[in-house]
C-alpha positions as CSV (number, residue, x, y, z in Angstrom):
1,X,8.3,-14.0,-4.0
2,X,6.3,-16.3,-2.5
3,X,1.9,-15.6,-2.1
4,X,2.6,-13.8,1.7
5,X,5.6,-11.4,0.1
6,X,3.4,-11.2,-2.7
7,X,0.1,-9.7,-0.7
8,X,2.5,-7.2,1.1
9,X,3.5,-5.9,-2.4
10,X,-0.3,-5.5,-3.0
11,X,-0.9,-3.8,0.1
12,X,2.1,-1.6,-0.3
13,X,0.5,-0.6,-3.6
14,X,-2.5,0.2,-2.4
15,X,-0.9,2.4,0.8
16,X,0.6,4.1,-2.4
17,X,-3.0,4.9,-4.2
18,X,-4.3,5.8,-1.0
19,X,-1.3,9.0,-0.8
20,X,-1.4,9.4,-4.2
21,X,-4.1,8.8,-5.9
22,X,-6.0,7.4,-8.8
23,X,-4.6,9.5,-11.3
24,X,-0.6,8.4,-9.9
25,X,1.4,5.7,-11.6
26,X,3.2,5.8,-8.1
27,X,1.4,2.6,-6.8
28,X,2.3,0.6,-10.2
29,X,5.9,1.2,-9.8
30,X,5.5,-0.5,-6.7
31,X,3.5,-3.2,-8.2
32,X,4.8,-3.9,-11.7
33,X,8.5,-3.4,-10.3
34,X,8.3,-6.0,-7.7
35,X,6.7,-8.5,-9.7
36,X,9.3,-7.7,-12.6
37,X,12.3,-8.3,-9.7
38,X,11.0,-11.1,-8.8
39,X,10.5,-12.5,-12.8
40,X,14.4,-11.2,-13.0
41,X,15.5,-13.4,-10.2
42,X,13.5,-16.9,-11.7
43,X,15.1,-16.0,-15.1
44,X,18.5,-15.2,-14.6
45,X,20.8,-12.9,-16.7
46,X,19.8,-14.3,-20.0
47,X,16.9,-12.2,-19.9
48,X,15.9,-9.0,-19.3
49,X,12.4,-7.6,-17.4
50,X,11.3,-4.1,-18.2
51,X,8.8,-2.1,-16.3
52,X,7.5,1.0,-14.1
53,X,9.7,0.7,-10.9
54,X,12.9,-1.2,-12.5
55,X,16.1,-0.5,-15.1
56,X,14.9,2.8,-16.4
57,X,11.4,2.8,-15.0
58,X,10.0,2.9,-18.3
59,X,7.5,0.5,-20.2
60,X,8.9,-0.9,-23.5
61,X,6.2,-1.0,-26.6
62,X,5.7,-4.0,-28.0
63,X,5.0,-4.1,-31.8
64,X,1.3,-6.0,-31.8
65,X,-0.1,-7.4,-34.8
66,X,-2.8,-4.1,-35.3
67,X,-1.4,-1.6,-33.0
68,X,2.0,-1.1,-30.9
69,X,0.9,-1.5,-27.4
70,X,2.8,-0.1,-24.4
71,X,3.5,-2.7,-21.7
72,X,3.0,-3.3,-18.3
73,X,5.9,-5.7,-17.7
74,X,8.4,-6.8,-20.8
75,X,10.5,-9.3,-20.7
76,X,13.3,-9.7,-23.2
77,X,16.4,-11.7,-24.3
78,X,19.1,-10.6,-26.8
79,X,17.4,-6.9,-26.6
80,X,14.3,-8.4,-28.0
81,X,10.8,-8.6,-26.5
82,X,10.0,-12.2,-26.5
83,X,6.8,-12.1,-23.9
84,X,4.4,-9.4,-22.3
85,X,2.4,-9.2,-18.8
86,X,-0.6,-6.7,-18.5
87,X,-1.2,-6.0,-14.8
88,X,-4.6,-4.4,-13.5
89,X,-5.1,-3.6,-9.8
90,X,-8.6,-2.2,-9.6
91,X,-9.6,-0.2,-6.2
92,X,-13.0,1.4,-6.8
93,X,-15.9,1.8,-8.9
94,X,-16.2,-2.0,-10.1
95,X,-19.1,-3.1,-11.5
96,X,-19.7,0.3,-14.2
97,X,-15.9,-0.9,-16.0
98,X,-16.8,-4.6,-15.2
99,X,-17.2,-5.8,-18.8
100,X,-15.3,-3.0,-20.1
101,X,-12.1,-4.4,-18.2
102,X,-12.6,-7.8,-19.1
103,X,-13.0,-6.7,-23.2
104,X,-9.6,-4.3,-23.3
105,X,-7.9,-7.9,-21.5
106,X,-9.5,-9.9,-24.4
107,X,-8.3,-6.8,-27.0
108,X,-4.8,-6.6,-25.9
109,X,-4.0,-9.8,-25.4
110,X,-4.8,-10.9,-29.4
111,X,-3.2,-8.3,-30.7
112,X,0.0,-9.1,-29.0
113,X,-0.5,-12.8,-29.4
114,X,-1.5,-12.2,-33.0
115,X,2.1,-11.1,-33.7
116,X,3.6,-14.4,-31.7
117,X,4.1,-13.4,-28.4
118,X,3.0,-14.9,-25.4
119,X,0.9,-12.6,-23.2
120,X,0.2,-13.2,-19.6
121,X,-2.5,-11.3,-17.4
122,X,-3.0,-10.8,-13.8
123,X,-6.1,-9.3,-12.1
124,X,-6.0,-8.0,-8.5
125,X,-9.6,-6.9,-6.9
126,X,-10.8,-6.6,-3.5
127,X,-14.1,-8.7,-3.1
128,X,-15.6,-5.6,-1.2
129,X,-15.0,-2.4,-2.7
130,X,-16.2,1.3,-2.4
131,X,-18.4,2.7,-5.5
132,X,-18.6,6.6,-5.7
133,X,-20.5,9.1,-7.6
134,X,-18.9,11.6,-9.6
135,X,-18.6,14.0,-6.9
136,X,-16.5,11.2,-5.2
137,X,-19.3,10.8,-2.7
138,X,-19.7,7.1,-1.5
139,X,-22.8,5.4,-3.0
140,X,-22.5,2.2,-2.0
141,X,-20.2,-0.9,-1.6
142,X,-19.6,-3.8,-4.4
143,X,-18.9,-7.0,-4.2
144,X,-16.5,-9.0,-6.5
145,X,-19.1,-12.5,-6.7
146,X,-19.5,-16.0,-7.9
147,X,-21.7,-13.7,-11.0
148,X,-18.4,-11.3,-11.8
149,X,-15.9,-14.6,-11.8
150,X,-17.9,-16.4,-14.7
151,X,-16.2,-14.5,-17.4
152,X,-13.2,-15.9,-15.4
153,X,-14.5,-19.4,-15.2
154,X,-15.4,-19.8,-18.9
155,X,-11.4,-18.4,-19.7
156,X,-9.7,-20.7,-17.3
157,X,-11.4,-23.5,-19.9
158,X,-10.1,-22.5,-23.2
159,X,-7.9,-23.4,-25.4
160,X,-4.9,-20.6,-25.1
161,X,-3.1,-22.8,-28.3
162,X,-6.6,-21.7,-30.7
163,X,-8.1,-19.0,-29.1
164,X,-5.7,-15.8,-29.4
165,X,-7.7,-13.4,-27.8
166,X,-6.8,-15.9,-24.5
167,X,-3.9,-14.7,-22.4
168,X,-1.2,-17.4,-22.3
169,X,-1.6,-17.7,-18.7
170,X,-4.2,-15.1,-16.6
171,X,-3.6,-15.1,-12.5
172,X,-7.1,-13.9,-11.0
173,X,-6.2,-11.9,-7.5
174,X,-9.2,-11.6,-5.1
175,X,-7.9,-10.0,-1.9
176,X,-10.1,-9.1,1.3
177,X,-9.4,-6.1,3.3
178,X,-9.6,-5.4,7.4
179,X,-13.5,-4.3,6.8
180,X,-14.0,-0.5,7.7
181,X,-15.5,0.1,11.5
182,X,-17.9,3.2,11.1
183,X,-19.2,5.2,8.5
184,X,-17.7,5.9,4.8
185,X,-19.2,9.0,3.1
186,X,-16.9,10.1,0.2
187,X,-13.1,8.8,-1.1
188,X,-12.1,11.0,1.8
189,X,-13.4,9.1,4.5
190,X,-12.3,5.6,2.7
191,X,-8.6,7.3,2.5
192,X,-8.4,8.4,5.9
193,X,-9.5,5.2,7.6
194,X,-7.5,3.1,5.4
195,X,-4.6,5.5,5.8
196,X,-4.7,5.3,9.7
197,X,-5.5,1.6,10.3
198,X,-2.9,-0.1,12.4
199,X,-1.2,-2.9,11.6
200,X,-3.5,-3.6,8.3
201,X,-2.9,-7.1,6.6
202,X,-4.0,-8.0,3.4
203,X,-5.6,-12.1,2.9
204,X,-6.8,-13.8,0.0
205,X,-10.0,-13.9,0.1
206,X,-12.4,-16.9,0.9
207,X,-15.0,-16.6,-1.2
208,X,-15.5,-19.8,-3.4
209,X,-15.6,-18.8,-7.0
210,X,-16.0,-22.3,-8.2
211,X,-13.3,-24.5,-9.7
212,X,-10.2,-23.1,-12.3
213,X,-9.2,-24.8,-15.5
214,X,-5.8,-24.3,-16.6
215,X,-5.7,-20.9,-18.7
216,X,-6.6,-19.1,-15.1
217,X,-4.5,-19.4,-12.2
218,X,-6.7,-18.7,-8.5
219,X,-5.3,-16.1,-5.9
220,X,-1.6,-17.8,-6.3
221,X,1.0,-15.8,-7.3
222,X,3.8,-18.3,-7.1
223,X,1.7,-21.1,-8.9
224,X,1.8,-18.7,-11.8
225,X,5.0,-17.2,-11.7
226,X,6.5,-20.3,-11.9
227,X,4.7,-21.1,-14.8
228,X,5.1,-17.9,-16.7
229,X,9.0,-18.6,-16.4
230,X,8.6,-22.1,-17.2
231,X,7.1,-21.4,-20.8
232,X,9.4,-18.5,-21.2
233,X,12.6,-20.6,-20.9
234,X,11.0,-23.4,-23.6
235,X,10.3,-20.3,-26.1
């Protein structure tokens, strides 16, 4: 799966959220089970991936060092976990979860690594999304900026060999959306136009976030697939 097949796989996700729902795990098996596929097909038979949308469509928990943690995407050899992925795809209401997001990433990923697995992350976000009020009337629209990708910025430059709480590898995913034409006043209106838009193409987006270090990986996919199955095979 190269960045292009991987941006339809995003899109067809989020066709998936906009039927379903927040709520649905429908747009993750689309998601988590074509990046696992694709993980399958670098690896070969030796190993195993596990997620929402392949085998049995079920995650596999992962014994962490504190607490056994349900994964997003488990790959395995000889019927043993030997590495994790965590996968978020975040559609709305950005900047209230912002920090809260980045601190369950930072969480997770010690406590797996903690108990000597490798742990990979990858981050998908729109730079323009919607933010609604609890009624799920439209307040306002967000912007992923240069501010939000600091956190990201300081990551890329650790050491992921010292610092635990550092996924092994983390891919950051900004995407921009066909902008709406016309006027967005609840989740309904968001769904609809979204829903009925012809021919709708997803692009990475263009706004410069400022230069990656190694530990984070910069709207391309294959760049860090490839190196999520190199370190696997040198386990």
């Amino acid at each position: 799966m190269d960045n292009r097949e991987f941006l339809l796989v995003v899109r067809d996700s989020f066709k998936k959220f906009l039927e379903t729902g927040s709520r649905s795990n429908e747009k993750l098996k689309i998601l988590h089970g074509a990046i696992s596929k694709d993980l399958q097909s670098r690896l070969g038979s030796d190993y195993h991936v596990q997620s929402l949308g392949v085998g049995n469509g079920k995650e596999i928990k992962i014994d962490g060092r504190y607490i056994d943690k349900a994964v997003d995407i488990t790959i395995m050899k000889n019927n043993e976990p030997i590495a994790g992925i965590g996968v978020k795809f975040v559609m709305q209401n950005y900047s209230q979860n912002s920090n809260n997001y980045f601190e369950n990433m930072l969480g997770e990923t010690a406590n797996i690594r903690c108990a000597n697995i490798p742990y990979f992350q990858i981050f998908i976000i729109p730079d323009r999304l919607p933010y609604y009020k609890n009624d799920g009337t439209f307040q306002k629209w967000e912007e992923f900026t240069v501010h939000n990708s600091q956190k990201y910025l300081t990551l890329s430059r650790d050491n992921v060999e010292t610092s635990v709480h550092t996924p092994t590898k983390t891919l950051l995913f900004v995407i921009h959306l066909p902008e709406i034409q016309g006027v967005v006043r609840d989740k309904k209106d968001y769904v609809e136009y979204y829903s009925h838009c012809n021919n709708m193409s997803f692009h990475e987006s263009e706004t410069p976030f400022g230069k990656f270090s190694s530990a984070v990986i910069y709207n391309d996919y294959e760049d860090f697939a490839r190196k999520v199955v190199h370190y696997i095979e040198f386990l």
